[in-house]
C-alpha positions in Angstrom: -59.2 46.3 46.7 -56.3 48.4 46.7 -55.7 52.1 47.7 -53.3 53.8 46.1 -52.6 57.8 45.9 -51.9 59.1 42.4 -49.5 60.9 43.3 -47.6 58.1 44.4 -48.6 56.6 40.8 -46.8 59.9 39.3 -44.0 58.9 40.8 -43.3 55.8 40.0 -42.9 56.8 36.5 -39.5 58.2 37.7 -38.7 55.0 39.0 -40.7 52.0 37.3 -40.9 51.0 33.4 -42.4 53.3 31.0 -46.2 52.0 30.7 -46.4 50.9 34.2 -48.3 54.0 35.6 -50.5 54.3 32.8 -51.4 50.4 33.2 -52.5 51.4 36.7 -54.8 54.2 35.6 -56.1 52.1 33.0 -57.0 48.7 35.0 -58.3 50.7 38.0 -61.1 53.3 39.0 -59.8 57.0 39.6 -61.7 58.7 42.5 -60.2 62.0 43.5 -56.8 61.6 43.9 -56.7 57.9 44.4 -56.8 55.0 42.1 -59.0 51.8 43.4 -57.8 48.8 42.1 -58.4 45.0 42.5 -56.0 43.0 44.4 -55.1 40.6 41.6 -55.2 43.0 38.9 -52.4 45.2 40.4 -50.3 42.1 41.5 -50.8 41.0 38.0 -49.6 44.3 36.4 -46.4 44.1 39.0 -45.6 41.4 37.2 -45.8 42.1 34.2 -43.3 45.1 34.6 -40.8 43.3 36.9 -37.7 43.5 35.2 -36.6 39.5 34.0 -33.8 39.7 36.3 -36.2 40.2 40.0 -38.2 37.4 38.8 -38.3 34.5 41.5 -36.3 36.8 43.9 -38.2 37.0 47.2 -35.3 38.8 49.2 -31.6 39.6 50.1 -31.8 35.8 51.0 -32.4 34.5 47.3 -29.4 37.0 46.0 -27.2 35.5 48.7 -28.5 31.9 47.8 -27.8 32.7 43.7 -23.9 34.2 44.7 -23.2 31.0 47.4 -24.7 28.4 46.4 -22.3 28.3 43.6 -19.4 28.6 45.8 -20.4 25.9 47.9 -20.8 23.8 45.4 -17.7 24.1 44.4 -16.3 23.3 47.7 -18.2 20.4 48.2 -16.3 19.1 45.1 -12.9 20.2 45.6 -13.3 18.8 49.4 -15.8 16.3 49.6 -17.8 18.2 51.9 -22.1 18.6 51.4 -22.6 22.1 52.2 -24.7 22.9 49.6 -26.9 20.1 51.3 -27.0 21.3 54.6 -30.0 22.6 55.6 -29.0 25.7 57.3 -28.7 27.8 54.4 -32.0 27.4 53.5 -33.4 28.7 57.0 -31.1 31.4 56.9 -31.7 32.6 53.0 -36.1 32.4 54.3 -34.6 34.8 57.1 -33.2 37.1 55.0 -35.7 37.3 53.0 -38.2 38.2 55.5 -35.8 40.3 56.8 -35.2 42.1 53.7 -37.6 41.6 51.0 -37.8 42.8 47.7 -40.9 44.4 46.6 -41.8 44.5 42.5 
């Protein structure tokens, strides 16, 4: 069960997809000013109103991964290199993302 203050709910409208607030309210229990709703129903609605282009992005590691990866691949043809196969950037793109996570 999650916690969360309406207020907060209000204002997200400002800054989350039009129906996203009001799908709160409505899959949740209003008590005073807070909102008590199940775990998996609020990760659910999250998802649902995560913009197409977040999907499957963790982090700052995963944007960095969708910008490189391209570029090394690129390299690796040009110069017959196997960066894109290295191993490292996969530590350090998990790192980044832990570091700097994006939350939906």
């Amino acid at each position: 069960m999650v916690k969360i203050s309406l207020q907060h709910i209000a204002d997200c409208r400002l800054t989350r997809p039009a129906g996203y607030a009001d799908a709160l309210i409505e899959a949740g229990d209003v008590q005073g000013d807070w909102l008590l709703i199940e775990n998996n129903a609020l990760e659910a609605i999250v998802t649902q109103f995560t913009p197409e282009r977040l999907n499957g992005v963790r982090g700052l590691g995963d944007i960095v991964h969708k910008i490189a990866n391209p570029i090394a691949k690129a390299i690796d043809s040009v110069a017959g290199t196997n960066i894109q196969g290295c191993g490292g950037c996969s530590k350090r793109r998990e790192q980044l993302n832990k570091i700097a996570p994006i939350n939906g």
